[in-house]
N, C-alpha and C positions, 0 to 999 in steps of 0.2 A: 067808419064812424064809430062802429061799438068798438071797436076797437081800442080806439084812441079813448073811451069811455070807461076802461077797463086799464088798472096799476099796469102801467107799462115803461119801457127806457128805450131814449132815443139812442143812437151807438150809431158815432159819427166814422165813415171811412177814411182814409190816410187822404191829404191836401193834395189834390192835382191842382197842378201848374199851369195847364192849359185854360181849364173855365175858371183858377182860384177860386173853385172851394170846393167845400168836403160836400159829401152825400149826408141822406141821413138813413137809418133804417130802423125800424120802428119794432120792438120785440114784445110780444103782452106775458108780464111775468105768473099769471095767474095761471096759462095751462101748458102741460109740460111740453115739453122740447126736447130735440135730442142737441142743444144748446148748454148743457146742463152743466161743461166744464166751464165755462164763462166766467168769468172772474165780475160781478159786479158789485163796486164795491159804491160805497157811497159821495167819495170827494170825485166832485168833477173832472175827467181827462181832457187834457189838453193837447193840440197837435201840435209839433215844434215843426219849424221849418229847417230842409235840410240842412246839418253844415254845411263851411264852407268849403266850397268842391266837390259836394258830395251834388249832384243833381240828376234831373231825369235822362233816360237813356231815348235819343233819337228814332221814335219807335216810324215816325212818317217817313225817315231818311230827309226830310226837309230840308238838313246842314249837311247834309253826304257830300254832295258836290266838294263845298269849301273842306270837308275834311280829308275826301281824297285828293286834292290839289296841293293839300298843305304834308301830306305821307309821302307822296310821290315828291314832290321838293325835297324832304327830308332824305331819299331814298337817291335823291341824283347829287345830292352834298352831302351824301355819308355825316348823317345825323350830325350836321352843324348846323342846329336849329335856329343859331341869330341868322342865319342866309334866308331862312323862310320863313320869318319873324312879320311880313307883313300879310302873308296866306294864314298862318294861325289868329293872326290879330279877325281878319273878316271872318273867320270859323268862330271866335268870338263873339262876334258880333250879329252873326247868324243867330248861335244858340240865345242871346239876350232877345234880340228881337220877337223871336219866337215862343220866349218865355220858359224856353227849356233851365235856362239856368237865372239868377236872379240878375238885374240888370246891376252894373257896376260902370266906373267910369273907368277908361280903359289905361289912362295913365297910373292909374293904382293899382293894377296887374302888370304893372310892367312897361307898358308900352309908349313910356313918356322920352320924351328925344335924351333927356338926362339917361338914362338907364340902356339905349340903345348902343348895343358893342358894334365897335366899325370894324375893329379886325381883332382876330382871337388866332394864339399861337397856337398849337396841337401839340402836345407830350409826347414827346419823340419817346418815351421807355428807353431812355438809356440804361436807367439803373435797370428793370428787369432783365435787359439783352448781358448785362454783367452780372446774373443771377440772385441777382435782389428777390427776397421772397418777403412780401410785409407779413409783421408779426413774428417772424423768427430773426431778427436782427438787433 
């Protein structure tokens, strides 16, 4: 309470994802601190939410399952990732539910029947096997 009685700045921590919202932590500017390099400036900070793609790292392993189901697919079709386009899709949808990443709708990542590849050729490197080098031709 005297605290909060005494010239002080709230100094909010980065936005978790999980309870959506920030902390607060409470400084009193009147006695010194070994805080001193602090930058406080007077216009209000604001927290941005991460880009996008940019989100929290699965710290409970919660979406480990779908994510290792969707690696080892990847791993048994030599990374021809439309074959296990439906394990990535639920690893998706893991992360949203649990609020690791922002919820989105899943057609707008991609996963709308419009956008699904049904068969994809493989580049045989013919030009490389007849010593094609890109950039020097």
């Amino acid at each position: 309470s005297q605290l909060l009685d005494s010239p002080s700045w709230i100094l909010r921590t980065p936005f978790d994802h999980r309870t959506q919202q920030n902390s607060q932590i409470i400084v009193n500017i009147n006695k010194p601190s070994t805080m001193s390099s602090m930058n406080f400036s007077s216009s209000k900070q604001t927290i941005k939410p991460p880009q996008r793609g940019i989100f929290p790292l699965d710290h409970d392993s919660e979406c480990k399952p779908f994510m290792e189901k969707y690696i080892s697919c990847l791993k048994e079709e030599h990374d021809k990732h439309h074959l296990c386009r439906d394990l990535s899709k639920e690893y998706l949808q893991c992360r949203m539910d649990r609020k690791l990443m922002a919820s989105e709708d899943l057609e707008k990542l991609g996963y709308s029947e419009e956008a699904k590849v049904e068969s994809a050729v493989e580049y045989d490197k013919s030009k490389e096997k007849e010593g094609f080098v890109a950039g020097k031709h």
